[in-house]
C-alpha atoms as an extended CHARMM CRD file, in Angstrom:
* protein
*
        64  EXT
         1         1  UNK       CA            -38.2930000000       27.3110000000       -2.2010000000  PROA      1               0.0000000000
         2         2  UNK       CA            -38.0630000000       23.7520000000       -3.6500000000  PROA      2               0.0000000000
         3         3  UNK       CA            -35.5200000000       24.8980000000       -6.3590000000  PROA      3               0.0000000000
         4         4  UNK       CA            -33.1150000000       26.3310000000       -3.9990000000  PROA      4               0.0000000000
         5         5  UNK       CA            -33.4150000000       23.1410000000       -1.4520000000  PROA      5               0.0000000000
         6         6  UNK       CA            -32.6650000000       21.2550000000       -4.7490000000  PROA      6               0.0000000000
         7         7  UNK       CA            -30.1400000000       23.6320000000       -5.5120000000  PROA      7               0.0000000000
         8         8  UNK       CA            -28.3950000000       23.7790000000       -2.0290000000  PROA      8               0.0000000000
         9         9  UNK       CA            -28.7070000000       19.4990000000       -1.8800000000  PROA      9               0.0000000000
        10        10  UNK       CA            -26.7950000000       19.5510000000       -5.1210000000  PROA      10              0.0000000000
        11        11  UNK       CA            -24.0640000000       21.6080000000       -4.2850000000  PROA      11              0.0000000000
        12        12  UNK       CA            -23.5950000000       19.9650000000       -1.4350000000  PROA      12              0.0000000000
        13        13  UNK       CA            -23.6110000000       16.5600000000       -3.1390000000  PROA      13              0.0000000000
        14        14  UNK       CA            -20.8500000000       18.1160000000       -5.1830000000  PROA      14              0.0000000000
        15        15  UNK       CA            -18.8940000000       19.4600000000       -2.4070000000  PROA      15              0.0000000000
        16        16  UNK       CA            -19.0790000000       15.5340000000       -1.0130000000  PROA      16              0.0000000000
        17        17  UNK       CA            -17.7140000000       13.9030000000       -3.9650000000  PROA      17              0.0000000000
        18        18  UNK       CA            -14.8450000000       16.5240000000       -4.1720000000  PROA      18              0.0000000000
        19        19  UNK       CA            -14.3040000000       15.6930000000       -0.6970000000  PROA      19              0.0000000000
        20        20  UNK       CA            -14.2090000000       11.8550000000       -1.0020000000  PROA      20              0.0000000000
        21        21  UNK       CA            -12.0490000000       11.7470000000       -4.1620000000  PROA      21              0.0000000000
        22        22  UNK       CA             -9.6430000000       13.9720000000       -2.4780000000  PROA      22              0.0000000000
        23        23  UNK       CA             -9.6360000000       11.9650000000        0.5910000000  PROA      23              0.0000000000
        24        24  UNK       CA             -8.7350000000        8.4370000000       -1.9260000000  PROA      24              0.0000000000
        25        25  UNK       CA             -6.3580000000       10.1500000000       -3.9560000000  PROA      25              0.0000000000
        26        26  UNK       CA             -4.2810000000       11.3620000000       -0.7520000000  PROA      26              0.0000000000
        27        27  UNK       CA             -5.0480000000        7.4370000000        0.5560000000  PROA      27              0.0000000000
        28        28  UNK       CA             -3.1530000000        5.7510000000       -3.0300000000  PROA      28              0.0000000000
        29        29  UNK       CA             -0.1900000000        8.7560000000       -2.6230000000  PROA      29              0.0000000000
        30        30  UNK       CA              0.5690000000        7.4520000000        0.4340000000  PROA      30              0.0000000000
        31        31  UNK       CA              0.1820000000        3.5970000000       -0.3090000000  PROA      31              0.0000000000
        32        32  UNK       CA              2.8940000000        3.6800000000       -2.8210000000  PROA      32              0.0000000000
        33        33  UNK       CA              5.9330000000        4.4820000000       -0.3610000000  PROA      33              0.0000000000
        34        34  UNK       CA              4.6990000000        1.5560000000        1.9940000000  PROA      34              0.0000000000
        35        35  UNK       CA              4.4500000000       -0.9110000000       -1.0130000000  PROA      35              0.0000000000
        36        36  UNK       CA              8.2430000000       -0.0200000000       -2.0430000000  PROA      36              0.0000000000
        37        37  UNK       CA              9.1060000000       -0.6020000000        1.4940000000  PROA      37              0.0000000000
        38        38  UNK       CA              7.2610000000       -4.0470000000        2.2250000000  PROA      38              0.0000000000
        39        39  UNK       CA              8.7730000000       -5.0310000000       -1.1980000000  PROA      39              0.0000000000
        40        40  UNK       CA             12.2610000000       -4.0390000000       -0.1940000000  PROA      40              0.0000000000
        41        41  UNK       CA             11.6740000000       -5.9530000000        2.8190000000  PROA      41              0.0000000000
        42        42  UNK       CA             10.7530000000       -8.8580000000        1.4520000000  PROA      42              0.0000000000
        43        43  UNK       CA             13.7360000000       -8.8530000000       -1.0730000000  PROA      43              0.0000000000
        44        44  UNK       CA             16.0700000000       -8.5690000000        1.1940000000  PROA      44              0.0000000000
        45        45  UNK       CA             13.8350000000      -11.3310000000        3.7270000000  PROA      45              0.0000000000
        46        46  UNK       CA             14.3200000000      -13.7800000000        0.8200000000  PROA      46              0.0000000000
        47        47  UNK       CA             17.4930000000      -12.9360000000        0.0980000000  PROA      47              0.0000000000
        48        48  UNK       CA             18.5360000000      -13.8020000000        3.8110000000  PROA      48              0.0000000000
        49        49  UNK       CA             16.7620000000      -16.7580000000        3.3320000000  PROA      49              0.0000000000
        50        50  UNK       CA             18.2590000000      -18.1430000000        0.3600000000  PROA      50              0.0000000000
        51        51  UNK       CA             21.5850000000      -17.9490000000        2.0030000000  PROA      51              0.0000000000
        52        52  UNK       CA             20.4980000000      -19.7260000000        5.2970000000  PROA      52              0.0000000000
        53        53  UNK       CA             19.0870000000      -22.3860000000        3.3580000000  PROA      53              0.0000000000
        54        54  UNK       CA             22.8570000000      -22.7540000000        1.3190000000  PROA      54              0.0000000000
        55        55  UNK       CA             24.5110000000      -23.3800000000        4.7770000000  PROA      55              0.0000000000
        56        56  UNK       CA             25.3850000000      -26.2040000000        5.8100000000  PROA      56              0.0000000000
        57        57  UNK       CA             23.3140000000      -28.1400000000        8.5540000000  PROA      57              0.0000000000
        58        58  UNK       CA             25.7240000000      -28.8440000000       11.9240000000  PROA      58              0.0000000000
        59        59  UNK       CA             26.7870000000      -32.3290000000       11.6330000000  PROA      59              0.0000000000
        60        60  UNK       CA             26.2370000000      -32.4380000000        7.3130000000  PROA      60              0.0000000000
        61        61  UNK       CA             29.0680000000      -33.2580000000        5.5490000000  PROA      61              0.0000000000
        62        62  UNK       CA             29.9140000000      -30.4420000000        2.6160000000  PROA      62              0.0000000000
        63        63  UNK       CA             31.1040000000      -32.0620000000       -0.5350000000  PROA      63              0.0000000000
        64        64  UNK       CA             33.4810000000      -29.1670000000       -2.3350000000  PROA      64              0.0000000000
């Protein structure tokens, strides 16, 4: 009786890990769309920045 409680509490120790790694790997899969996104995001934010902060200021005099 103690060898198949043993037994049983292994197996479903097992089926637990199997479960948990499945669960993380389907987390990072979905992780790596989001990251390409935010980074897209944020090249084009800076981008957008980089050419408000080459305009001129109202009432700055541009040199050519």
């Amino acid at each position: 009786m103690i060898a198949a409680a043993r037994q049983s509490a292994q197996q479903a120790r097992a089926r637990t890990a199997e479960h948990l790694l499945a669960v993380r790997l389907d987390q990072l899969s979905g992780q790596n769309p989001t990251r390409d996104a935010k980074a897209t995001a944020s090249d084009s934010r800076a981008q957008r920045l980089a050419e408000y902060a080459a305009r001129a200021l109202p009432g700055e005099v541009v040199e050519a």
